[in-house]
C-alpha positions in Angstrom: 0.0 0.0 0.0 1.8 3.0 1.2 4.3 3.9 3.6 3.3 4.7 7.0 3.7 8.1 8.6 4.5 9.3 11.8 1.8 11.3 13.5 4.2 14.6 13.6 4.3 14.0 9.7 0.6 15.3 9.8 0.8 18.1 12.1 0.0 21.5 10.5 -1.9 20.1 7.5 -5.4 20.6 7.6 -8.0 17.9 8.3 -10.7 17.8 5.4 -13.6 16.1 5.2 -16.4 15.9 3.0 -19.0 17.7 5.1 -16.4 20.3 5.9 -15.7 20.6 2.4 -19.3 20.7 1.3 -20.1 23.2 3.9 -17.5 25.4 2.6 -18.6 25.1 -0.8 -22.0 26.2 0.5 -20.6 29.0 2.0 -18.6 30.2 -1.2 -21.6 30.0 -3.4 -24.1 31.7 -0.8 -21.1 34.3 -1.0 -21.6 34.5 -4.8 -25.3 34.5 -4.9 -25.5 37.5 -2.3 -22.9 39.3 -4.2 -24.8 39.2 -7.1 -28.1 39.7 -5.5 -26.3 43.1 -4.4 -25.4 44.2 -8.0 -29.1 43.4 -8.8 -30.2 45.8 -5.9 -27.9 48.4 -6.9 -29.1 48.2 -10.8 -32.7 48.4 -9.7 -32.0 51.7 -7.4 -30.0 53.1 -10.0 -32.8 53.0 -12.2 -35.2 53.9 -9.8 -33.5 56.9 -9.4 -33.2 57.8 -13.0 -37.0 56.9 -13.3 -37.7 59.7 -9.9 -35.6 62.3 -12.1 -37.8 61.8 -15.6 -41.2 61.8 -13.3 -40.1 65.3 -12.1 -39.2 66.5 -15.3 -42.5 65.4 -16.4 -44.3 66.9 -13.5 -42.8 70.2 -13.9 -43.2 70.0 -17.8 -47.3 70.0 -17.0 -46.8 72.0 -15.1 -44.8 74.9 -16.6 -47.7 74.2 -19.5 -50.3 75.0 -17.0 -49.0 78.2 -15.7 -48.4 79.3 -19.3 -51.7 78.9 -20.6 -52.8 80.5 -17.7 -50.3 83.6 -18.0 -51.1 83.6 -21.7 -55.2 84.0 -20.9 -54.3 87.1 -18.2 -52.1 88.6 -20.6 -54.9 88.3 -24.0 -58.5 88.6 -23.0 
């Protein structure tokens, strides 16, 4: 088979075993999946945002129409 090694041979190395190594892989790819559930969050604010700015422009648009129609009916009877 193989040789046999002392028990000081294995001291410092790193005992891995499947579940360990399965939870860590769970751990990497909730990492991953929460990383880009963040970008996704960001994306949809940033476009929230820019969706806010064209509702204002809208809103004072109708209304800058408003006041000049009603300007325009002081100012000619």
């Amino acid at each position: 088979m193989g040789e046999a090694r002392a028990i000081s041979d294995w001291e410092g190395v790193p005992f891995e075993c499947a579940p360990g190594l399965r939870l860590q892989a769970h751990e990497r790819l909730s990492e991953v999946r929460l990383e880009a559930l963040t970008r996704r969050v960001d994306k949809l604010e940033e476009m929230v945002e820019r969706l806010e700015r064209r509702l204002w422009v809208t809103v004072y648009g109708v209304v800058g129409v408003i006041l000049a129609q009603a300007f325009q009916s002081v100012l000619l009877p």
